[in-house]
ZALUMGU-975221 format. One record per residue (C-alpha): x, y, z. Coordinates in Angstrom, 2 decimals. Each point is the difference from the previous one (the first is absolute). Example, Ala and Ser with C-alpha at 12.3 -4.5 7.8 and 13.67 -1.06 7.14 Angstrom:
BEGIN
+---------+---------+---------+
!       u !       v !       w !
+---------+---------+---------+
!   12.30 !   -4.50 !    7.80 !
!    1.37 !    3.44 !   -0.66 !
+---------+---------+---------+
end
This chain:
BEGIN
+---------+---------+---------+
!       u !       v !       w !
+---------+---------+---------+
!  -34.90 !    3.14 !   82.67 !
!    1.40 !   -0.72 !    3.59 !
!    0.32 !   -3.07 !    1.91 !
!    0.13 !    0.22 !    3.91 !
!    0.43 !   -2.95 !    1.80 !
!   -1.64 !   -0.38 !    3.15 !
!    2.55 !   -2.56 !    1.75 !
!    0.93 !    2.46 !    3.24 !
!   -3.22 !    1.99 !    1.10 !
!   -0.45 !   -1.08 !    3.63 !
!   -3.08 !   -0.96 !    1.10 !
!   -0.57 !    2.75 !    2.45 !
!    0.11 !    2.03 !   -2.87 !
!   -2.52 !   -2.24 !   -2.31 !
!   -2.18 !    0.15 !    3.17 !
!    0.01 !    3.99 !    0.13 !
!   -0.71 !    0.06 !   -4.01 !
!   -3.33 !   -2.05 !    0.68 !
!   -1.26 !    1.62 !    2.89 !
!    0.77 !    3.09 !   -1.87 !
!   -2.06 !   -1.17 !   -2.63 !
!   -3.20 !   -0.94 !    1.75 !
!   -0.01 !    3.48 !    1.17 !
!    0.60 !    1.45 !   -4.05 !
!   -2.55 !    1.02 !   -2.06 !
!   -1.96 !   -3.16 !   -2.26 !
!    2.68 !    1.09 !   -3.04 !
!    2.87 !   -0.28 !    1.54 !
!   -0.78 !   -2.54 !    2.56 !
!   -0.13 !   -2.96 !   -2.73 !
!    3.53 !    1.22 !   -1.67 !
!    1.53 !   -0.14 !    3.48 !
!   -1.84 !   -3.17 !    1.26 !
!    1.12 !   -1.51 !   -3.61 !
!    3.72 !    1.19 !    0.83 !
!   -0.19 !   -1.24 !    3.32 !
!   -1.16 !   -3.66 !   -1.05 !
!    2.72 !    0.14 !   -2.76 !
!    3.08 !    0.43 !    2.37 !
!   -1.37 !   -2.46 !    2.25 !
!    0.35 !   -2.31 !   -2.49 !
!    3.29 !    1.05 !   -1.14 !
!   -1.03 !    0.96 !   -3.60 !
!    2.03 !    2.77 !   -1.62 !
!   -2.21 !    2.83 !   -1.29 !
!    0.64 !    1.18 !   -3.39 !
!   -1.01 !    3.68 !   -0.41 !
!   -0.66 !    0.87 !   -3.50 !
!   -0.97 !    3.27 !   -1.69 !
!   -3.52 !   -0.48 !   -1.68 !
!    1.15 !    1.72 !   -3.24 !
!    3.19 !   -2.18 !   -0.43 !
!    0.09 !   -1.56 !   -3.17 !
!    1.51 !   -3.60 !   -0.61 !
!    1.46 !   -1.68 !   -2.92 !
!   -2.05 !   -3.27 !   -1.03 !
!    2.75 !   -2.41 !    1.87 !
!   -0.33 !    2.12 !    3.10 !
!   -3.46 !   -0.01 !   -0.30 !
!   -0.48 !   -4.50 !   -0.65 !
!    2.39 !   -0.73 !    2.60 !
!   -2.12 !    2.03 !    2.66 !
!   -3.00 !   -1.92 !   -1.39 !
!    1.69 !   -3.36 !    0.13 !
!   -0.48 !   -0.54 !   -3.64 !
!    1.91 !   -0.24 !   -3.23 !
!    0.55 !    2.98 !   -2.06 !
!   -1.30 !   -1.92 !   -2.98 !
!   -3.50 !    0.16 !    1.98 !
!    0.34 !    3.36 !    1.12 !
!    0.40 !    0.85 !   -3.50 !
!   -3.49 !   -1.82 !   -0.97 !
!   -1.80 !    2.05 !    2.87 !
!    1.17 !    2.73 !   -1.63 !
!   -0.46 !   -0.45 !   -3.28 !
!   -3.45 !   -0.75 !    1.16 !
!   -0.90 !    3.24 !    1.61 !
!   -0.11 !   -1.22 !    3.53 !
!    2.69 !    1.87 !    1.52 !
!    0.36 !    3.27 !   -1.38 !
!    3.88 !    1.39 !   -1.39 !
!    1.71 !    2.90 !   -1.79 !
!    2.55 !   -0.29 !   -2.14 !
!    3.65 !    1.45 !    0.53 !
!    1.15 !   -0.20 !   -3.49 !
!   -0.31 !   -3.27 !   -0.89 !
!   -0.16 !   -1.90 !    3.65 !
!   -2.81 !   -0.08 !    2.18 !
!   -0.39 !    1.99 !    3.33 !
!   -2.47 !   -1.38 !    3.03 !
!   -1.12 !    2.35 !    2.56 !
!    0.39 !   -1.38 !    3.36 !
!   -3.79 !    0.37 !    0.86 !
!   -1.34 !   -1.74 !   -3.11 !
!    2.06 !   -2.80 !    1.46 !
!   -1.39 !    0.20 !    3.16 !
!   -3.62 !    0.60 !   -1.24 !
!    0.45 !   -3.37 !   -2.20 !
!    1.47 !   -1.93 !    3.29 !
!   -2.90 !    1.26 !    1.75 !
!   -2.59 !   -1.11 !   -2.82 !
!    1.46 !   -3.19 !   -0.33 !
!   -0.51 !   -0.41 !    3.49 !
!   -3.41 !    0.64 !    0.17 !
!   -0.65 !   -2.15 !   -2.78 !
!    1.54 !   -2.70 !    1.48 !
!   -1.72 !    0.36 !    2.97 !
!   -2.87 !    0.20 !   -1.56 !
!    0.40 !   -3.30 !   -2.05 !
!    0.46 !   -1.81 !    3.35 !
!   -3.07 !    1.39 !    1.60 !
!   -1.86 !   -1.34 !   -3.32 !
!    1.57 !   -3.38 !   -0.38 !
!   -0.20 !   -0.43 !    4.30 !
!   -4.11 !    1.20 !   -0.38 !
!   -0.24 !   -2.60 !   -2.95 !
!    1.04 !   -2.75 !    2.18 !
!   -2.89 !    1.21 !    3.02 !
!   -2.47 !    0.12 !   -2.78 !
!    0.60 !   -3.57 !   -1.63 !
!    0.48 !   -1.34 !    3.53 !
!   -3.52 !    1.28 !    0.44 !
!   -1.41 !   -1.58 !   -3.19 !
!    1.65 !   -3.40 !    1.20 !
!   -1.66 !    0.39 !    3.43 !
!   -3.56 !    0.67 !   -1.72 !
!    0.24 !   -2.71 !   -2.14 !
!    1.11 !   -1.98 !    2.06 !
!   -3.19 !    0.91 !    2.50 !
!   -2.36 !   -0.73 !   -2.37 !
!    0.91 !   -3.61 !   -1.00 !
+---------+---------+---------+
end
């Protein structure tokens, strides 16, 4: 894993990357768009080898949650591990898959709960049309 901060790229240079971009073909384009956005920002970019393996505290802190949860998710079959003896190895990707799922859930659940809302709005207007 390397970190590369992002604190002295001038913006000359951040202007070349995205015009360089819109010119790239559609797979690369997003990955340098993406890049471009990120040092504009000032976010450091963490570059991580898909097949890297953490250890269960590595793997809860980059989740933001306790290991004693991370354990349960586990132990539940929801993200996938090996064993190295007796501790427990997590690949890099399942991480990210599970970030990414959790994501989508949550988005999801918002799109629900916000659609729920329109649709009992609705029911209050019609009822309320027909007294």
């Amino acid at each position: 894993m390397q970190t590369l901060t992002t604190r002295n790229i001038p913006t000359e240079q951040l202007d070349a990357l995205e015009q360089y971009a819109t010119a790239a073909p559609v797979e690369l384009r997003e990955l340098l768009l993406s890049l471009g956005r990120c040092v504009r920002d000032g976010d450091e970019i963490v570059v991580i080898d898909d097949s890297q393996t953490l250890t269960p505290n590595q793997a809860a802190e980059r989740l933001g949650m306790s290991r004693g949860h991370l354990y349960k998710l586990l132990d539940r079959g929801e993200i996938p591990f090996h064993r190295v003896g007796r501790d427990r190895r997590i690949r890099v990707h399942d991480i990210v898959e599970f970030e990414e799922q959790r994501q989508r859930d949550r988005r999801e659940l918002a799109e629900r709960f916000a659609h729920q809302q329109q649709t009992a709005t609705a029911a209050d207007d019609e009822i309320a049309d027909l007294l």
